[in-house]
mmJSON file of the N, C-alpha and C atoms, coordinates in Angstrom:
{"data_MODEL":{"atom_site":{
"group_PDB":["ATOM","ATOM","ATOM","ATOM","ATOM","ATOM","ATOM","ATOM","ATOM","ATOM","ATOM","ATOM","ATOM","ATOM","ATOM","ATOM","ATOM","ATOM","ATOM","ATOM","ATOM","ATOM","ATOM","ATOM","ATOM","ATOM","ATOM","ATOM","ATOM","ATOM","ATOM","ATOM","ATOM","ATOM","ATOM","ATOM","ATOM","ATOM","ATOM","ATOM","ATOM","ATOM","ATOM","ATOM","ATOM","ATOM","ATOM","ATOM","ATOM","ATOM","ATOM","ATOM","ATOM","ATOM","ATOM","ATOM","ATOM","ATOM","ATOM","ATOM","ATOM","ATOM","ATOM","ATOM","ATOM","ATOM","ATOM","ATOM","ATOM","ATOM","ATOM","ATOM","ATOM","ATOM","ATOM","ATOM","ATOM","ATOM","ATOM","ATOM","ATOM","ATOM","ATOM","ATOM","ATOM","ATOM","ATOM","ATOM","ATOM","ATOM","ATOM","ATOM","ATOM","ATOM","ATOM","ATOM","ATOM","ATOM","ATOM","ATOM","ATOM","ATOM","ATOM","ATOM","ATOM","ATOM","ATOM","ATOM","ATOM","ATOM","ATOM","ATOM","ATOM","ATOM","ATOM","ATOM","ATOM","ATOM","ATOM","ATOM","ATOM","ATOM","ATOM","ATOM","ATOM","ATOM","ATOM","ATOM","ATOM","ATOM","ATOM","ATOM","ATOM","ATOM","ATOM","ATOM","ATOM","ATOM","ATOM","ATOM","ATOM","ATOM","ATOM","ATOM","ATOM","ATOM","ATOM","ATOM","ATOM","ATOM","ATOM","ATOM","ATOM","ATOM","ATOM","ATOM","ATOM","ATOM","ATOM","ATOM","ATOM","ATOM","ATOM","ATOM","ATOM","ATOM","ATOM","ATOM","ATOM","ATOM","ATOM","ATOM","ATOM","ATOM","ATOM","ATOM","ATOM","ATOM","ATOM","ATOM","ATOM","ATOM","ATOM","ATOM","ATOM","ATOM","ATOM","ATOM","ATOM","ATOM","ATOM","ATOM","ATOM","ATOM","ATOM","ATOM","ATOM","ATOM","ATOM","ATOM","ATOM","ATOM","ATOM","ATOM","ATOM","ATOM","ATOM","ATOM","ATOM","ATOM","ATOM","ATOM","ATOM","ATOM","ATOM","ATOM","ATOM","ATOM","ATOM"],
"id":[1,2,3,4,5,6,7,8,9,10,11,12,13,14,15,16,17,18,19,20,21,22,23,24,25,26,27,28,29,30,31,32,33,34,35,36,37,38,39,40,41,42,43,44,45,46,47,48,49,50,51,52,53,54,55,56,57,58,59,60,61,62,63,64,65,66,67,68,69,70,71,72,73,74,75,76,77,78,79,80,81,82,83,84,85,86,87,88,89,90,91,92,93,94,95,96,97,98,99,100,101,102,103,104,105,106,107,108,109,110,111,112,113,114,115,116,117,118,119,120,121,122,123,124,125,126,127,128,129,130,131,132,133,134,135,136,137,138,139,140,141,142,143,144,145,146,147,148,149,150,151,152,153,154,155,156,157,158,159,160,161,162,163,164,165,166,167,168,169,170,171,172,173,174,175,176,177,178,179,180,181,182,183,184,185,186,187,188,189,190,191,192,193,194,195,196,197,198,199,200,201,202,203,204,205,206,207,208,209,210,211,212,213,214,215,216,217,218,219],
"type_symbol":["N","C","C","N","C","C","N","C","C","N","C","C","N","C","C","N","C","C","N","C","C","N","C","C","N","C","C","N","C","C","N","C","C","N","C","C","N","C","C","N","C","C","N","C","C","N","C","C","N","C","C","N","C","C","N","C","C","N","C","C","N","C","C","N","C","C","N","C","C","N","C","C","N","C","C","N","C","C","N","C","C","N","C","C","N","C","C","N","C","C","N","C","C","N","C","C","N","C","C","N","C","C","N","C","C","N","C","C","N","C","C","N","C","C","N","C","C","N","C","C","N","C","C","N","C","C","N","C","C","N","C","C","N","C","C","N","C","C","N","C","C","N","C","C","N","C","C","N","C","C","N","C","C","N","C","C","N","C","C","N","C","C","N","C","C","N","C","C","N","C","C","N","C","C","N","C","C","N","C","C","N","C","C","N","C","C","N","C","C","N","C","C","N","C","C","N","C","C","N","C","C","N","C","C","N","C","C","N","C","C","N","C","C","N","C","C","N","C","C"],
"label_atom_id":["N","CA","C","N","CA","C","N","CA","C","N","CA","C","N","CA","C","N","CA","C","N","CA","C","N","CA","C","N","CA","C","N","CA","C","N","CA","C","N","CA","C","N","CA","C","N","CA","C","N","CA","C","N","CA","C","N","CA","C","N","CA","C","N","CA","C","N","CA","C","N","CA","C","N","CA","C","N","CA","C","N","CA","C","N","CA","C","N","CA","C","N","CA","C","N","CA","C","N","CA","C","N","CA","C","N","CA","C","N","CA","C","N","CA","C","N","CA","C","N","CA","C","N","CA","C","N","CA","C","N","CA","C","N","CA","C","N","CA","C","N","CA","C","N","CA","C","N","CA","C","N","CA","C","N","CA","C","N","CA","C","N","CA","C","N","CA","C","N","CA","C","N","CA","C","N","CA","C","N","CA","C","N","CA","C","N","CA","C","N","CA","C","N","CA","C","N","CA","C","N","CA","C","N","CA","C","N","CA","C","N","CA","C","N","CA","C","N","CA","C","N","CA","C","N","CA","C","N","CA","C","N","CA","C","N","CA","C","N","CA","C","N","CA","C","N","CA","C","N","CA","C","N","CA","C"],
"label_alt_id":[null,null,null,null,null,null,null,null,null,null,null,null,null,null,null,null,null,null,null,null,null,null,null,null,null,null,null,null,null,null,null,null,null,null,null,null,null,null,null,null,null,null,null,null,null,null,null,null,null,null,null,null,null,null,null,null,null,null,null,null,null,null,null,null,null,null,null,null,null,null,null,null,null,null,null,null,null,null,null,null,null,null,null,null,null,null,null,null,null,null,null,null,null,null,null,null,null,null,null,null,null,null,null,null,null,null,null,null,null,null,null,null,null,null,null,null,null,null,null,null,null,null,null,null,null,null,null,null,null,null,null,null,null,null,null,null,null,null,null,null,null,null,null,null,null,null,null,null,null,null,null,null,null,null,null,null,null,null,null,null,null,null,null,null,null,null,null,null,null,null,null,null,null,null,null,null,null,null,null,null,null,null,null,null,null,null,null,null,null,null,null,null,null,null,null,null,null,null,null,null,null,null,null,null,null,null,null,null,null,null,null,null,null,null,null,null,null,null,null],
"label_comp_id":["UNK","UNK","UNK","UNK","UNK","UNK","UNK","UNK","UNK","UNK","UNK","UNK","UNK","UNK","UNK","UNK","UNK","UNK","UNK","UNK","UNK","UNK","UNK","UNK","UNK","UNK","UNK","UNK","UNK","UNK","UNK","UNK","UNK","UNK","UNK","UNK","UNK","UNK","UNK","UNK","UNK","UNK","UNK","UNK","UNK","UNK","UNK","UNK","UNK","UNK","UNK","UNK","UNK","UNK","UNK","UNK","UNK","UNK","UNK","UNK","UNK","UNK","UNK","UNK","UNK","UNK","UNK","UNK","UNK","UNK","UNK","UNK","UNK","UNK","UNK","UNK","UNK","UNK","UNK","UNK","UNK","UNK","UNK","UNK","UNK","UNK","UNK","UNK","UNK","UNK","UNK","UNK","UNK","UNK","UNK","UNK","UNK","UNK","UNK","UNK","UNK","UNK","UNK","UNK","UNK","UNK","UNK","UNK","UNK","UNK","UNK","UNK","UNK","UNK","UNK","UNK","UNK","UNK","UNK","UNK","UNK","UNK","UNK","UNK","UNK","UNK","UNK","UNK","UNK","UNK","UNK","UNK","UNK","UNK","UNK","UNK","UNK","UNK","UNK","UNK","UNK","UNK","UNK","UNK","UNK","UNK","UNK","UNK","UNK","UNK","UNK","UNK","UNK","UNK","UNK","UNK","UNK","UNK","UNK","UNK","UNK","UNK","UNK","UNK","UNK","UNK","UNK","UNK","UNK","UNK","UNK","UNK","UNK","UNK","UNK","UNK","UNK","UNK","UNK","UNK","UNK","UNK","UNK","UNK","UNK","UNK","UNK","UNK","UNK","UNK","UNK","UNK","UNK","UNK","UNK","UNK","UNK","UNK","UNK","UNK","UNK","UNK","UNK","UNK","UNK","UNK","UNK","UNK","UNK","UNK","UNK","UNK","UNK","UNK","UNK","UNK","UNK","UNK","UNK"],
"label_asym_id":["A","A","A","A","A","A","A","A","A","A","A","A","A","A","A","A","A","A","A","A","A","A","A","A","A","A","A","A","A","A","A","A","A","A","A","A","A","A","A","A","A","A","A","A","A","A","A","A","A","A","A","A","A","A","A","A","A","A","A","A","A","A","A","A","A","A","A","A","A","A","A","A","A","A","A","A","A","A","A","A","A","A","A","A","A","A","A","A","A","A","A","A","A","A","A","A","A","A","A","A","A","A","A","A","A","A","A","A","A","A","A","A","A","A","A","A","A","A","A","A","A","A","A","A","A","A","A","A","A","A","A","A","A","A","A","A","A","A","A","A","A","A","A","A","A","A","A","A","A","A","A","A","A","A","A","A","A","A","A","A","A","A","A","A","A","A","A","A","A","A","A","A","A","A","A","A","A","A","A","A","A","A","A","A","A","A","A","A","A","A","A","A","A","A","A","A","A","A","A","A","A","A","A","A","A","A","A","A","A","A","A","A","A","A","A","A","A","A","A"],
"label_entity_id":["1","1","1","1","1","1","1","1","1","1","1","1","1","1","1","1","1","1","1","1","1","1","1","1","1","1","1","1","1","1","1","1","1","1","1","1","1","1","1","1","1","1","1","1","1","1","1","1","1","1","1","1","1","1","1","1","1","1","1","1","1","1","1","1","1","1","1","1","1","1","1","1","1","1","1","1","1","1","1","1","1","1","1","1","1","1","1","1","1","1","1","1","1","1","1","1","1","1","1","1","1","1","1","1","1","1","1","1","1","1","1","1","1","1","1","1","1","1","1","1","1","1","1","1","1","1","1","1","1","1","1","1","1","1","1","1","1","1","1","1","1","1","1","1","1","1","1","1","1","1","1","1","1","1","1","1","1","1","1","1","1","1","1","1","1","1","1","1","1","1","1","1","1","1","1","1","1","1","1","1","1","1","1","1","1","1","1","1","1","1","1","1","1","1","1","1","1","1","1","1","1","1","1","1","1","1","1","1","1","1","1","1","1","1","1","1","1","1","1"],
"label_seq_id":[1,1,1,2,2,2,3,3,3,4,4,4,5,5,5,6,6,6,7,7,7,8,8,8,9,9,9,10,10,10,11,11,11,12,12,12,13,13,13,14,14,14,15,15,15,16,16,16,17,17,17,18,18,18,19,19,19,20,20,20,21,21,21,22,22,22,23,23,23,24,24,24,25,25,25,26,26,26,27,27,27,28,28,28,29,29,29,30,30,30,31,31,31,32,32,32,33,33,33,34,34,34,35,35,35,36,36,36,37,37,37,38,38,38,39,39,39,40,40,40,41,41,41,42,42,42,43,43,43,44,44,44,45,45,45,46,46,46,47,47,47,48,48,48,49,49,49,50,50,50,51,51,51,52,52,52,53,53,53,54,54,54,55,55,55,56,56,56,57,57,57,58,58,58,59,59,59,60,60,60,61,61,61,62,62,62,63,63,63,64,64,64,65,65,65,66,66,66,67,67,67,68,68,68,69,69,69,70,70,70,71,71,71,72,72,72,73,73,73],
"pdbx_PDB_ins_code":[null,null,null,null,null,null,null,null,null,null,null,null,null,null,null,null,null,null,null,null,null,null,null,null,null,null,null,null,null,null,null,null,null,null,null,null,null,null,null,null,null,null,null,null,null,null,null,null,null,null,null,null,null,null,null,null,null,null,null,null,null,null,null,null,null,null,null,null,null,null,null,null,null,null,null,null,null,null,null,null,null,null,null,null,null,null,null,null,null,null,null,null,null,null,null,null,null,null,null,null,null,null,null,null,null,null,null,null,null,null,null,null,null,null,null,null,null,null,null,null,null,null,null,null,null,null,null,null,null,null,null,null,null,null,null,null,null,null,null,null,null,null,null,null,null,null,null,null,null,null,null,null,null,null,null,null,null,null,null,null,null,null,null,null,null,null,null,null,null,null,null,null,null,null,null,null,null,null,null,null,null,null,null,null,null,null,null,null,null,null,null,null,null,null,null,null,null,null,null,null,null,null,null,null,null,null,null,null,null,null,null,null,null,null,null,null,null,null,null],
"Cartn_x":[92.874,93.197,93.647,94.703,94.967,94.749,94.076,94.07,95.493,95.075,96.112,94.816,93.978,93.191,93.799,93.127,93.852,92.734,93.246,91.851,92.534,91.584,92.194,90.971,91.422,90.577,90.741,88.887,88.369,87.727,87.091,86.023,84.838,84.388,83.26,83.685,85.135,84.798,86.299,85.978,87.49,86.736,87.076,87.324,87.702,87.71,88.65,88.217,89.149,89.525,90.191,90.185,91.34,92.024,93.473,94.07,94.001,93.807,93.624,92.28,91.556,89.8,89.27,89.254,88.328,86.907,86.418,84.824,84.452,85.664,85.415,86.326,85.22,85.006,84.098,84.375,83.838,83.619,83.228,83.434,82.819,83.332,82.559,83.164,82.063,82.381,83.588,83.704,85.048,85.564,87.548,87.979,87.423,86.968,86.349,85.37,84.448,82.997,84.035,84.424,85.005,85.7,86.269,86.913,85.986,84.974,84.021,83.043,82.545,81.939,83.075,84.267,85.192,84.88,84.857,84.982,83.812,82.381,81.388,81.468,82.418,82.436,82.596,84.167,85.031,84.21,83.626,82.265,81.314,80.449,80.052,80.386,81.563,82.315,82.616,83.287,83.535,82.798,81.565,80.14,79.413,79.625,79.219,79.998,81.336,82.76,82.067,81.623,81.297,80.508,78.993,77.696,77.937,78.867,79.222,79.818,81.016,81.582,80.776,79.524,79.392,78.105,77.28,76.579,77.41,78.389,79.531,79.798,80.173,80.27,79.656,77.885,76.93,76.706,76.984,76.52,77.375,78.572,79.639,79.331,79.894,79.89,81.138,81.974,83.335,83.424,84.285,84.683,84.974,84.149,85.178,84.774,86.701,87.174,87.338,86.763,86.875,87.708,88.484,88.816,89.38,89.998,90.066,92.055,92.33,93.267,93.97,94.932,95.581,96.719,96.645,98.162,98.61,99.928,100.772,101.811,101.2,102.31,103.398],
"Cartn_y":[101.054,101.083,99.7,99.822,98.584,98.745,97.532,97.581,96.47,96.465,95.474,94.579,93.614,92.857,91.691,91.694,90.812,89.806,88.781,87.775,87.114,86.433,85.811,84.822,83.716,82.474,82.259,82.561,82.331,80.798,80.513,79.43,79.118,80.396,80.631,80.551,80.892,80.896,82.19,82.733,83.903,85.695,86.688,88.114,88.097,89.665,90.337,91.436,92.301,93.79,94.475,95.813,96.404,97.136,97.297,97.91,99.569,99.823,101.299,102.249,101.171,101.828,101.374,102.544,102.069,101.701,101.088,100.435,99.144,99.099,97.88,96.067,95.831,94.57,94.05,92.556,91.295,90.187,88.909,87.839,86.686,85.722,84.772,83.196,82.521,80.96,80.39,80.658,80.091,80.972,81.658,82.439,83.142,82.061,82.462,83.738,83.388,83.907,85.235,85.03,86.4,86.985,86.388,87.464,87.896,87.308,87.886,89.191,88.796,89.691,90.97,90.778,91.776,93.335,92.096,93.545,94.079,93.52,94.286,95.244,95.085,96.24,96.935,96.785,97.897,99.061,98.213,99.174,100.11,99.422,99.926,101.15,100.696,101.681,103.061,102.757,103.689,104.896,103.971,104.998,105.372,104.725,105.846,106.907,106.631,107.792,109.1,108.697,109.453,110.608,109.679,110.404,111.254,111.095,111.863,113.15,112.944,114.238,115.135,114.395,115.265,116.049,115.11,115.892,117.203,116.838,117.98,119.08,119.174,119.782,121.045,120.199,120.961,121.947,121.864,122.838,123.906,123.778,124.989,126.025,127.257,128.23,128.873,127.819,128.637,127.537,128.273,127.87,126.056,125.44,123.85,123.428,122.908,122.376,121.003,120.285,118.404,117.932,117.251,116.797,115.175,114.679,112.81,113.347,112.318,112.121,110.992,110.459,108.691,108.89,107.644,107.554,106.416,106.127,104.733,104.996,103.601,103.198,102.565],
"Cartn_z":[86.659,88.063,88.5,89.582,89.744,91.271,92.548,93.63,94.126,95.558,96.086,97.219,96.426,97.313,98.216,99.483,100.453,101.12,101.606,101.559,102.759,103.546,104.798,105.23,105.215,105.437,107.0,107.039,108.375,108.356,109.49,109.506,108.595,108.604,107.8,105.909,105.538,104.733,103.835,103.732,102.899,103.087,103.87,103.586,102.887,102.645,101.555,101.622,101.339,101.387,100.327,100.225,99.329,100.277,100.458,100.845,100.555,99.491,98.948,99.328,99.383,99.139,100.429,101.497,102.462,102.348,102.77,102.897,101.692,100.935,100.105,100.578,101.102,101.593,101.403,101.695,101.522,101.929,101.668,102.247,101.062,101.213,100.366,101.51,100.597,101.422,100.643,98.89,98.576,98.29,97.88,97.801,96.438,95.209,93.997,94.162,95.265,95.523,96.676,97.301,97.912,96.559,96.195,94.483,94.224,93.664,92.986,93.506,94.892,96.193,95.796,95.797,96.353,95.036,93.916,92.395,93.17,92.889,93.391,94.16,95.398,96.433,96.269,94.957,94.971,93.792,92.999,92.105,93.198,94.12,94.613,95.477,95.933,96.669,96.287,94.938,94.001,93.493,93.418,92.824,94.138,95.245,96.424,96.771,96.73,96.677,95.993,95.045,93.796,93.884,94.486,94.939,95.718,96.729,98.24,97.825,96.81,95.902,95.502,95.062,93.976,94.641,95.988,96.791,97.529,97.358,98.754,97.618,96.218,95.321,95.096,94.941,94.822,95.786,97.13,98.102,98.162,97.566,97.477,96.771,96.795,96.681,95.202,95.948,95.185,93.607,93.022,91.319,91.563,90.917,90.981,89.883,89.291,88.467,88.321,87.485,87.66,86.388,86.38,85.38,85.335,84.64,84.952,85.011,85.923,86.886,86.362,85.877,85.938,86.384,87.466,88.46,87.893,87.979,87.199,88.497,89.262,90.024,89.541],
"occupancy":[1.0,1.0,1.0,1.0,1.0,1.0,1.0,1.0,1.0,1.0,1.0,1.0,1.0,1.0,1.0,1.0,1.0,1.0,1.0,1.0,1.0,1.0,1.0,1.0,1.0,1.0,1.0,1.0,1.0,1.0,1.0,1.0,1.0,1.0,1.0,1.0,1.0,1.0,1.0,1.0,1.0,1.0,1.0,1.0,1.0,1.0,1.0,1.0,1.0,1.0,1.0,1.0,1.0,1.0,1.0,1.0,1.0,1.0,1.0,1.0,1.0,1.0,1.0,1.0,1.0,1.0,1.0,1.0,1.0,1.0,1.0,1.0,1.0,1.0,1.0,1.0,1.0,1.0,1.0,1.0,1.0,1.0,1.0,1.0,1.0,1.0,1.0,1.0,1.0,1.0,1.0,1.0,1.0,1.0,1.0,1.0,1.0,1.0,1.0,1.0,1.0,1.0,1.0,1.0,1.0,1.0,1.0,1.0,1.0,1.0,1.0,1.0,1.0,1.0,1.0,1.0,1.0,1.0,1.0,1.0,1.0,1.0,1.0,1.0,1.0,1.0,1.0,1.0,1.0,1.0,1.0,1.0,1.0,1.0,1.0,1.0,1.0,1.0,1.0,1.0,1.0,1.0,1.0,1.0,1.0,1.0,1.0,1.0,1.0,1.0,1.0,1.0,1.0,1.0,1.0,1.0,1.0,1.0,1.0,1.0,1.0,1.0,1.0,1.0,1.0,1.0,1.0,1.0,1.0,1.0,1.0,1.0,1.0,1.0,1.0,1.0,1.0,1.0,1.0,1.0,1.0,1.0,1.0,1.0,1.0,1.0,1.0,1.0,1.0,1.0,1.0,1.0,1.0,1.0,1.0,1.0,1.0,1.0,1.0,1.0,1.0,1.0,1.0,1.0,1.0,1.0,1.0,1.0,1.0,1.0,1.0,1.0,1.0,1.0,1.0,1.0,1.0,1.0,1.0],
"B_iso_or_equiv":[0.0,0.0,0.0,0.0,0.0,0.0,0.0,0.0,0.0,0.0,0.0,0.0,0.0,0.0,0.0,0.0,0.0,0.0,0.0,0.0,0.0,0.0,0.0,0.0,0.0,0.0,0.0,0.0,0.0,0.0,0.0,0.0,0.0,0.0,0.0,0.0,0.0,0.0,0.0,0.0,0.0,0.0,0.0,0.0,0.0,0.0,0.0,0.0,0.0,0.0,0.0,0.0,0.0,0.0,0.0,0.0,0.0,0.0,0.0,0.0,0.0,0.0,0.0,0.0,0.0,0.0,0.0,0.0,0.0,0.0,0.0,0.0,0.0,0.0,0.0,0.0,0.0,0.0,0.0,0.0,0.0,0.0,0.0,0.0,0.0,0.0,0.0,0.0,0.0,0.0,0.0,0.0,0.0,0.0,0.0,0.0,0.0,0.0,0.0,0.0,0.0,0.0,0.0,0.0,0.0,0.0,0.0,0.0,0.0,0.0,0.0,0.0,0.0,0.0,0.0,0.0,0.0,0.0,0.0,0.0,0.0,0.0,0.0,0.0,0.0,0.0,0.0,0.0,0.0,0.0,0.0,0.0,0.0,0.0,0.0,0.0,0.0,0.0,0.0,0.0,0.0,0.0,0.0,0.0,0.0,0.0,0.0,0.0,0.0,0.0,0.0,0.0,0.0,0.0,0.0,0.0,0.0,0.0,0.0,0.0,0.0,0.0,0.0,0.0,0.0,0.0,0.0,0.0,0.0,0.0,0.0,0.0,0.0,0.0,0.0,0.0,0.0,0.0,0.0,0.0,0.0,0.0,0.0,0.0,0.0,0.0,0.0,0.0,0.0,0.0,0.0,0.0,0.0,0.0,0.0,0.0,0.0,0.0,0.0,0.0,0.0,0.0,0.0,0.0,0.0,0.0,0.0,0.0,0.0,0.0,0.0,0.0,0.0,0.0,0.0,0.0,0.0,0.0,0.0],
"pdbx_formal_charge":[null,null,null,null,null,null,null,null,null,null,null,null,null,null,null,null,null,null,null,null,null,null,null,null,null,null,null,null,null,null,null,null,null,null,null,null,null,null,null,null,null,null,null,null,null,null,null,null,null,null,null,null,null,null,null,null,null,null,null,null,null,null,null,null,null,null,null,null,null,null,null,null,null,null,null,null,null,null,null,null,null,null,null,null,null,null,null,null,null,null,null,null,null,null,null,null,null,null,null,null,null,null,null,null,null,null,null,null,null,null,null,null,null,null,null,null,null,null,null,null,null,null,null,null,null,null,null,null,null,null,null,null,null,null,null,null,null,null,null,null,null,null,null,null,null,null,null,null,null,null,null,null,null,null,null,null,null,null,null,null,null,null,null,null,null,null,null,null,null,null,null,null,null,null,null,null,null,null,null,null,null,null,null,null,null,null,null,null,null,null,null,null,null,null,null,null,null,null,null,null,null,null,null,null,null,null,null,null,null,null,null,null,null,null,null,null,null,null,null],
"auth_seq_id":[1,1,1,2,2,2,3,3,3,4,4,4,5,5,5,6,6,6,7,7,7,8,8,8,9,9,9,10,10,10,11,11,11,12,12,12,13,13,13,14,14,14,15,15,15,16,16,16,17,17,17,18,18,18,19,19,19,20,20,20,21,21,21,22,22,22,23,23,23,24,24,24,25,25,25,26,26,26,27,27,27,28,28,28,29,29,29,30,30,30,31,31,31,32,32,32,33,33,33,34,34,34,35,35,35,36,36,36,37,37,37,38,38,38,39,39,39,40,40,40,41,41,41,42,42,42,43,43,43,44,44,44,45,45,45,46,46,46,47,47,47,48,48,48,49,49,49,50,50,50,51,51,51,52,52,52,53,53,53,54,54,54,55,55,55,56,56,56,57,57,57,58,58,58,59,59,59,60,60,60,61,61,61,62,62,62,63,63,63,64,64,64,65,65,65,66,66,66,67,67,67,68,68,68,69,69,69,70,70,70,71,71,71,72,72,72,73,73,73],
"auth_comp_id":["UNK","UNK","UNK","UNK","UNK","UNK","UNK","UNK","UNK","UNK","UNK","UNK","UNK","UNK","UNK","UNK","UNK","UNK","UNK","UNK","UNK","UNK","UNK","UNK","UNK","UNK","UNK","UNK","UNK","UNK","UNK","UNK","UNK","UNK","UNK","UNK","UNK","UNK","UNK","UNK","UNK","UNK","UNK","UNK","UNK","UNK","UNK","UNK","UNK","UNK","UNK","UNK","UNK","UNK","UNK","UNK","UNK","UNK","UNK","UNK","UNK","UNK","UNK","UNK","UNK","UNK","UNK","UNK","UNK","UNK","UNK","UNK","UNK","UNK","UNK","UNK","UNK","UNK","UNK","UNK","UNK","UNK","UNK","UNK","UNK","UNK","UNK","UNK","UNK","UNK","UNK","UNK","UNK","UNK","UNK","UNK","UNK","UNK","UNK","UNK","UNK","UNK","UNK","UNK","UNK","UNK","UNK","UNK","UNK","UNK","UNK","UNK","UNK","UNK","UNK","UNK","UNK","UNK","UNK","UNK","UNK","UNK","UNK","UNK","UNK","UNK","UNK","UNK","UNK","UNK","UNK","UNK","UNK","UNK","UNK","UNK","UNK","UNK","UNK","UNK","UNK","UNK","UNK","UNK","UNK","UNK","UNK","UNK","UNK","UNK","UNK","UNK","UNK","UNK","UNK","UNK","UNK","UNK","UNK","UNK","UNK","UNK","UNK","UNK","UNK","UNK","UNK","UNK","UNK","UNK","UNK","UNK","UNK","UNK","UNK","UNK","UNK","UNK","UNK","UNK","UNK","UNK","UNK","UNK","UNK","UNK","UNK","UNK","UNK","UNK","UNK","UNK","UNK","UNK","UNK","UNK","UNK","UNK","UNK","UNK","UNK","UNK","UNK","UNK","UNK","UNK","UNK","UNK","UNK","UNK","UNK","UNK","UNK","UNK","UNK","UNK","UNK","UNK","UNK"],
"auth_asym_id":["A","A","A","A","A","A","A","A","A","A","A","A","A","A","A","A","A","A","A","A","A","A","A","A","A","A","A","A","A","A","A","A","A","A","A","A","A","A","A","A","A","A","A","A","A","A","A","A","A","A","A","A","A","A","A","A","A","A","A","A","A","A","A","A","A","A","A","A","A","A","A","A","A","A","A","A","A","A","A","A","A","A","A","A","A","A","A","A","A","A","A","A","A","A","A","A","A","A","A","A","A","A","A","A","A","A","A","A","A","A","A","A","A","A","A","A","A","A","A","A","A","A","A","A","A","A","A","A","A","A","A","A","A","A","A","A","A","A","A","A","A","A","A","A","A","A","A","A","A","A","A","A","A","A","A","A","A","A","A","A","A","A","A","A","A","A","A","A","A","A","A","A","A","A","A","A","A","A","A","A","A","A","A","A","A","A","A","A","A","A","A","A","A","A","A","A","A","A","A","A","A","A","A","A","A","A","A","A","A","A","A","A","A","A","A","A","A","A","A"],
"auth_atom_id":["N","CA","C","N","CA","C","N","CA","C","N","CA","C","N","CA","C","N","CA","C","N","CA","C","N","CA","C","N","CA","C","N","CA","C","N","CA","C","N","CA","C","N","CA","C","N","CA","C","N","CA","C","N","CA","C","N","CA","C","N","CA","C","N","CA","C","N","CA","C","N","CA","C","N","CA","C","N","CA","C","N","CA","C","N","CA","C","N","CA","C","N","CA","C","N","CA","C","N","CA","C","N","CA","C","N","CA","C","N","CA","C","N","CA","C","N","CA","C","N","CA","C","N","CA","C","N","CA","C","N","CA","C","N","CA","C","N","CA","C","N","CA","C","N","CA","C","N","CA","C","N","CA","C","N","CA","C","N","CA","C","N","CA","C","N","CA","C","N","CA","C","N","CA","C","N","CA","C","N","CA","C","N","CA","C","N","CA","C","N","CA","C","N","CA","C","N","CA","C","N","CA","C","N","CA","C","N","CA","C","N","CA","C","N","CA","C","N","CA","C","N","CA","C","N","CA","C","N","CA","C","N","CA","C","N","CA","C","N","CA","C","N","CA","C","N","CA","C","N","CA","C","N","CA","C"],
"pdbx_PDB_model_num":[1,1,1,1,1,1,1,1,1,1,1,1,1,1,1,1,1,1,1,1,1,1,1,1,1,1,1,1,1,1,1,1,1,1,1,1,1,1,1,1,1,1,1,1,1,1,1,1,1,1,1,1,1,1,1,1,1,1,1,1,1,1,1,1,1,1,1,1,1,1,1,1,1,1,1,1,1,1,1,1,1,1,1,1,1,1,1,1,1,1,1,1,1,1,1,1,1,1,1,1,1,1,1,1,1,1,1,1,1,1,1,1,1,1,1,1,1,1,1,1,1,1,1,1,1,1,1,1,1,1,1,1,1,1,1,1,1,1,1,1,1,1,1,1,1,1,1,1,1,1,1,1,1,1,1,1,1,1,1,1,1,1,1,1,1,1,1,1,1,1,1,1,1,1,1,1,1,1,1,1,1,1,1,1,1,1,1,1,1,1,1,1,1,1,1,1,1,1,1,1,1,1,1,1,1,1,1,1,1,1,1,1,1,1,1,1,1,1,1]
}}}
């Protein structure tokens, strides 16, 4: 997977975001430490994405099919 991370130096220090993946953000005091903050998010993010699926999954009723997906921009 590839993201498109974006970083913007405040007072405090560097955000960061992914453009693709809502709720994965960050912040660090140097842009290093926001890089770094940022993978974390986007892990975290990912594997909460995940949990939420797979809780919403379970409560259904009807046939569901999962299988792995790769996009090449």
């Amino acid at each position: 997977m590839k993201f498109s991370a974006v970083f913007i130096k405040v007072p405090e220090g560097y955000i960061g975001f992914v453009e693709e993946l809502p709720g994965a953000n960050t912040q660090g005091e140097t842009l290093e430490e926001a890089k770094a903050n940022l993978q974390e998010a986007i892990i975290m993010t990912l594997e909460a994405n995940r949990v939420l699926a797979e809780e919403s999954i379970a409560e259904m009723q009807e046939e569901v099919i999962r299988e792995s997906v790769v996009v090449q921009i």
